[in-house]
N, C-alpha and C positions, 0 to 999 in steps of 0.2 A: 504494500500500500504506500504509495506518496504521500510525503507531506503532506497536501494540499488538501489530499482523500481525506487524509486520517484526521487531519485538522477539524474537517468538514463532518466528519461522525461524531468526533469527542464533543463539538457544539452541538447537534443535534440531541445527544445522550442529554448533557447539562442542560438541555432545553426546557426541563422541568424543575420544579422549584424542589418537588420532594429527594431527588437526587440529589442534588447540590446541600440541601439539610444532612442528608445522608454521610455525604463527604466529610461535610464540615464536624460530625459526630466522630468518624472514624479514621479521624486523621492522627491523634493525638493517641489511640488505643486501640486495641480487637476487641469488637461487639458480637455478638451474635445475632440473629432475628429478633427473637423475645424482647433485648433489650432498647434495640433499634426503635420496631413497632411502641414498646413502652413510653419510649420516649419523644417519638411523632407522633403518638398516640394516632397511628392507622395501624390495619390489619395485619399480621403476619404475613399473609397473603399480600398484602399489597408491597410491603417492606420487601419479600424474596420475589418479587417479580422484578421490583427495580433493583435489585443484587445484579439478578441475573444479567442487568442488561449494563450494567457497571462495570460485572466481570468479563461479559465481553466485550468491553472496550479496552479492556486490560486496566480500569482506575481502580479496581479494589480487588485484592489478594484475599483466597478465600483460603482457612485455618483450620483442619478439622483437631478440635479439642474431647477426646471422649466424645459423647453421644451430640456432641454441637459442634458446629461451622462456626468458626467468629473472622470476623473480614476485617480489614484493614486497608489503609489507602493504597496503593503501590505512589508512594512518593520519587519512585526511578520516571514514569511514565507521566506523570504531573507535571515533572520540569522539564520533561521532553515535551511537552504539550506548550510551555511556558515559551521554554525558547524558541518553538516554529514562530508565536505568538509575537514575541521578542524582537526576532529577525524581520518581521514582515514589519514593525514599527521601525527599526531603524531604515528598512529599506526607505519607507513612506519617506521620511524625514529625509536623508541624503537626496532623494526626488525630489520633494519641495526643496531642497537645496540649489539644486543642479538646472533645476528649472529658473529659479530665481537670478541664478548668475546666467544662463543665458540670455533670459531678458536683459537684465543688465547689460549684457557684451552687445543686444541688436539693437542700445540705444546709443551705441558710444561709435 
Protein backbone atom coordinates (compact mmCIF):
# COMPACT_ATOMS: atom_id res chain seq x y z
CA UNK A 1 0.00 0.00 0.00
CA UNK A 2 1.40 3.61 -0.65
CA UNK A 3 1.57 6.32 1.36
CA UNK A 4 -1.02 8.04 -0.10
CA UNK A 5 -3.57 4.78 0.18
CA UNK A 6 -2.66 4.13 3.60
CA UNK A 7 -2.91 7.73 4.54
CA UNK A 8 -6.38 7.70 2.96
CA UNK A 9 -7.69 4.50 5.00
CA UNK A 10 -6.14 5.46 8.53
CA UNK A 11 -8.58 8.82 7.99
CA UNK A 12 -11.39 7.15 6.88
CA UNK A 13 -10.97 4.41 10.15
CA UNK A 14 -10.41 7.88 12.52
CA UNK A 15 -13.41 9.10 10.69
CA UNK A 16 -15.47 8.24 13.79
CA UNK A 17 -15.45 9.81 16.84
CA UNK A 18 -15.87 6.51 18.84
CA UNK A 19 -12.51 5.39 17.44
CA UNK A 20 -10.52 8.01 18.07
CA UNK A 21 -12.03 7.85 22.03
CA UNK A 22 -10.83 4.49 21.77
CA UNK A 23 -7.39 5.45 20.93
CA UNK A 24 -7.07 8.00 23.14
CA UNK A 25 -8.03 5.27 26.01
CA UNK A 26 -5.51 2.92 24.86
CA UNK A 27 -2.64 4.60 24.32
CA UNK A 28 -1.36 5.04 27.65
CA UNK A 29 -2.33 1.05 28.76
CA UNK A 30 -3.91 -2.43 27.46
CA UNK A 31 -7.65 -2.45 27.89
CA UNK A 32 -9.73 -5.04 27.12
CA UNK A 33 -13.46 -4.83 25.66
CA UNK A 34 -15.21 -4.94 29.09
CA UNK A 35 -13.30 -2.03 30.01
CA UNK A 36 -13.31 -0.09 26.92
CA UNK A 37 -17.35 -0.50 26.55
CA UNK A 38 -17.33 0.43 30.59
CA UNK A 39 -15.96 3.26 29.82
CA UNK A 40 -17.71 4.61 26.50
CA UNK A 41 -20.27 3.31 28.09
CA UNK A 42 -21.56 1.54 24.47
CA UNK A 43 -21.96 -2.04 23.98
CA UNK A 44 -19.28 -4.64 23.99
CA UNK A 45 -20.45 -5.40 20.61
CA UNK A 46 -20.05 -2.08 19.46
CA UNK A 47 -16.50 -1.51 21.22
CA UNK A 48 -15.06 -5.16 19.38
CA UNK A 49 -16.59 -4.17 16.04
CA UNK A 50 -14.55 -0.94 16.19
CA UNK A 51 -11.30 -3.10 17.43
CA UNK A 52 -11.66 -4.89 14.79
CA UNK A 53 -11.41 -2.22 12.27
CA UNK A 54 -8.59 -0.44 14.22
CA UNK A 55 -6.72 -3.66 14.17
CA UNK A 56 -6.96 -3.79 10.69
CA UNK A 57 -5.51 -0.62 10.15
CA UNK A 58 -2.69 -1.88 12.13
CA UNK A 59 -3.59 1.39 15.09
CA UNK A 60 -4.16 -1.10 17.93
CA UNK A 61 -2.16 -4.20 18.83
CA UNK A 62 -4.24 -6.99 20.20
CA UNK A 63 -2.86 -8.96 23.75
CA UNK A 64 -4.38 -12.12 24.55
CA UNK A 65 -4.02 -12.14 28.40
CA UNK A 66 -5.60 -15.41 29.96
CA UNK A 67 -9.24 -15.63 28.81
CA UNK A 68 -9.00 -11.76 27.60
CA UNK A 69 -7.75 -9.73 24.56
CA UNK A 70 -6.49 -6.34 25.90
CA UNK A 71 -5.38 -3.83 22.87
CA UNK A 72 -3.13 -1.35 23.00
CA UNK A 73 -2.17 1.47 20.49
CA UNK A 74 0.64 0.39 18.06
CA UNK A 75 2.51 3.64 18.71
CA UNK A 76 5.25 2.29 15.78
CA UNK A 77 2.30 2.90 13.17
CA UNK A 78 0.92 6.37 14.68
CA UNK A 79 4.13 8.07 13.90
CA UNK A 80 4.33 6.41 10.73
CA UNK A 81 0.89 7.97 10.18
CA UNK A 82 2.30 11.39 11.69
CA UNK A 83 5.18 11.77 9.57
CA UNK A 84 3.26 10.97 5.94
CA UNK A 85 1.01 13.78 7.65
CA UNK A 86 4.28 15.63 8.44
CA UNK A 87 5.92 15.56 5.12
CA UNK A 88 2.98 16.44 3.05
CA UNK A 89 2.85 19.95 5.41
CA UNK A 90 6.21 20.73 4.96
CA UNK A 91 5.88 19.89 1.23
CA UNK A 92 2.78 22.42 1.26
CA UNK A 93 4.97 25.18 2.99
CA UNK A 94 8.25 24.92 0.75
CA UNK A 95 5.34 25.36 -2.27
CA UNK A 96 3.97 28.20 -0.89
CA UNK A 97 7.47 29.15 -0.74
CA UNK A 98 8.68 28.58 -4.19
CA UNK A 99 5.72 29.86 -5.41
CA UNK A 100 6.04 33.00 -3.61
CA UNK A 101 9.69 33.68 -4.96
CA UNK A 102 8.65 33.03 -8.27
CA UNK A 103 6.20 35.62 -8.27
CA UNK A 104 8.66 37.73 -6.90
CA UNK A 105 11.41 36.86 -9.65
CA UNK A 106 8.32 37.70 -12.63
CA UNK A 107 8.16 41.04 -11.14
CA UNK A 108 11.64 42.02 -11.14
Amino acid sequence: MGKASELAHICKVLSVETRIRILELVKDRALCVGAIAARLDVTQGAVSQHLRILRDAGLVIAEKRGYFVHYRLNKKKVNRCKDIISKLAVTEKNEFKRIKLIKHKSKG
